[in-house]
Phi, psi and omega in degrees: 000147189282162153299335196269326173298333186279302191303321194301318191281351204244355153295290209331300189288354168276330195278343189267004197269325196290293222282289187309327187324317177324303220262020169280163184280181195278303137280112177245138196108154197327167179298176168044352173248020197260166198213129186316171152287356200280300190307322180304279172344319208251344156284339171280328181285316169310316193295305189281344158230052159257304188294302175298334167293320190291294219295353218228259183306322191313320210281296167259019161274336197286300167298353142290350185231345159306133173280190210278314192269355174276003168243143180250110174218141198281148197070045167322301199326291161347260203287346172238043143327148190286323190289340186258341200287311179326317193272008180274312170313296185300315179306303185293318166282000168265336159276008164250006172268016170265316162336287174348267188304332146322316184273334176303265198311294204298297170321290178318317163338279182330298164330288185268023195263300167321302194300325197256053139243332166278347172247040175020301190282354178284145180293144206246162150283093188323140155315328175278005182260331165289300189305318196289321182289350192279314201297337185274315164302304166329304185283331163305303169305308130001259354153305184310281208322303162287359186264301186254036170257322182272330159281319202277353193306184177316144189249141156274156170007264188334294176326304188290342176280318165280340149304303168296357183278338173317288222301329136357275202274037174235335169265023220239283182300316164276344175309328195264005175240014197300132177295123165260344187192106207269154133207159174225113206225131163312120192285138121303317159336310199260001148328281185252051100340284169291325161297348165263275242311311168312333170301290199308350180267345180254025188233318195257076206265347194282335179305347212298329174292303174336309217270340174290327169263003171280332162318295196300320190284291204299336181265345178296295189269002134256053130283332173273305227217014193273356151244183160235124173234126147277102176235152188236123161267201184244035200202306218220166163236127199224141163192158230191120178248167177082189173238031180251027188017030165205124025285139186218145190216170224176117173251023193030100193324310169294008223232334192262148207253291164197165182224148175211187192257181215143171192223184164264119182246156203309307172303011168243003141082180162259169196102198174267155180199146178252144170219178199279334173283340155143206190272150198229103193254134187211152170255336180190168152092195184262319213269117150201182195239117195268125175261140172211128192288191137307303171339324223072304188314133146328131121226149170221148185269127167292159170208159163258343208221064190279342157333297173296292184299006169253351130343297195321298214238016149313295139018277196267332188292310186258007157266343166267009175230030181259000000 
């Protein structure tokens, strides 16, 4: 599974865990075993992004820093080769974001299992509708698990000639995405926000449910929109806000024309934004950096360090229009 169908559905399910919270009971969970609804909440919401980022990306930052003999995968030798370990990585993480979306549906289960036990009237579930969807995840896991024992196995000849000619052109493909320059800014607009709501539960306790769900919509959108990431490539000027690799927008190097430093004003505010000057993407501040396509369009990026990123891409600028 791609990143981008996985990060939507691992929204989805936070704004609706966010959105549902009114109609859960006031206590939930079995007698003598129950937890408030605030609590209920603010564990399902830790649980659905804590767990699925560890099965999924957490897996392959870990095995990106591991050596070779601290992992168990079968052909290591093999798959984690210098020349295969990138395409190896990308292999793993698209088969552990199908785990991902496994943890996913189980926490929704969970999830609307509560909800139609505080609303009676609601059309309910049968019990055998519950063993059957707990027993159709068991055989999906099942079914992953073996699925990926039967990709790392051992390659014949052929294969292995035609895999490595993949991995060729996946170093091919990354040399032209090789990082040349990073930066990352914090949205504060959506910060400190979430940090008053967070005052208010601990100033206001008769407030605690309401606040729990101005919490959950406020950690959605800085799941969206809570950084600005800029990177200059060995190809693309690629940024990207939140840590959901969407919204993500990618220029091509040969496609900009020219770049200079410029600013912002307080009235165009922050965020994605249209100005008279073309679209303006910023997280804070004043500083940014002015685009101009080939095309003729317009843009400016906020920066804190606009100097450095025009270092970054003179450079490259004038070596792809050589």
């Amino acid at each position: 599974m791609s990143r981008g169908p996985f990060y939507m559905l691992w929204l989805l399910q936070l704004v609706f865990i966010a959105m549902a919270a009114p109609w859960l009971p006031e206590q939930v969970g079995d007698p003598g075993k129950t937890m408030s609804r605030s609590g209920f909440v603010a564990l399902m919401l830790a649980m659905s992004v804590y767990l699925p980022w560890q099965c999924t990306e957490g897996v392959v930052w870990l095995v990106r820093r591991l050596p070779p003999a601290l992992i168990n995968l079968p052909n290591k030798d093999y798959w984690l080769a210098p020349e295969r370990r990138e395409a190896t990585l990308r292999l793993l993480g698209d088969h552990m974001r199908w785990l991902g979306l496994m943890l996913l549906l189980l926490f929704a289960g969970l999830y609307c299992q509560a909800l139609l036990t505080g609303q009676p009237t609601w059309p309910q579930v049968p019990p055998d509708g519950w063993l059957l969807g707990a027993g159709l995840l068991a055989v999906a896991f099942l079914v992953w698990i073996v699925a990926l024992k039967v990709r790392l196995q051992k390659l014949e000849p052929q294969a292995a000639d035609a895999a490595d000619a993949a991995v060729r052109r996946q170093t091919m493909s990354s040399r032209n995405d090789e990082l040349v320059w990073r930066e990352s800014q914090l949205t504060w607009p959506v910060l400190v926000p979430l940090a008053l709501v967070g005052a208010s539960l601990a100033l206001l306790p008769r407030w605690v449910d309401g606040a729990w769900i101005a919490v959950g919509v406020a950690g959605v959108l800085l799941l969206l929109v809570g950084r600005l990431l800029t990177e200059v490539r060995g190809d693309a000027l690629v940024w990207r806000f939140g840590w959901l690799g969407r919204p993500r927008w990618r220029v091509p190097l040969d496609q900009i024309a020219a770049v200079e430093a410029a600013h912002s004003t307080v009235l165009e505010g922050w965020g994605i934004r249209f100005t008279r000057e073309g679209m303006l993407y910023n997280a804070h501040g004043l500083q940014a950096v002015r685009l101009t396509l080939r095309s003729g369009r317009q843009l400016r990026l906020g920066t804190r360090e606009a100097q450095r990123l025009l270092q970054a891409l003179r450079p490259r600028i004038a070596g792809s229009s050589a």
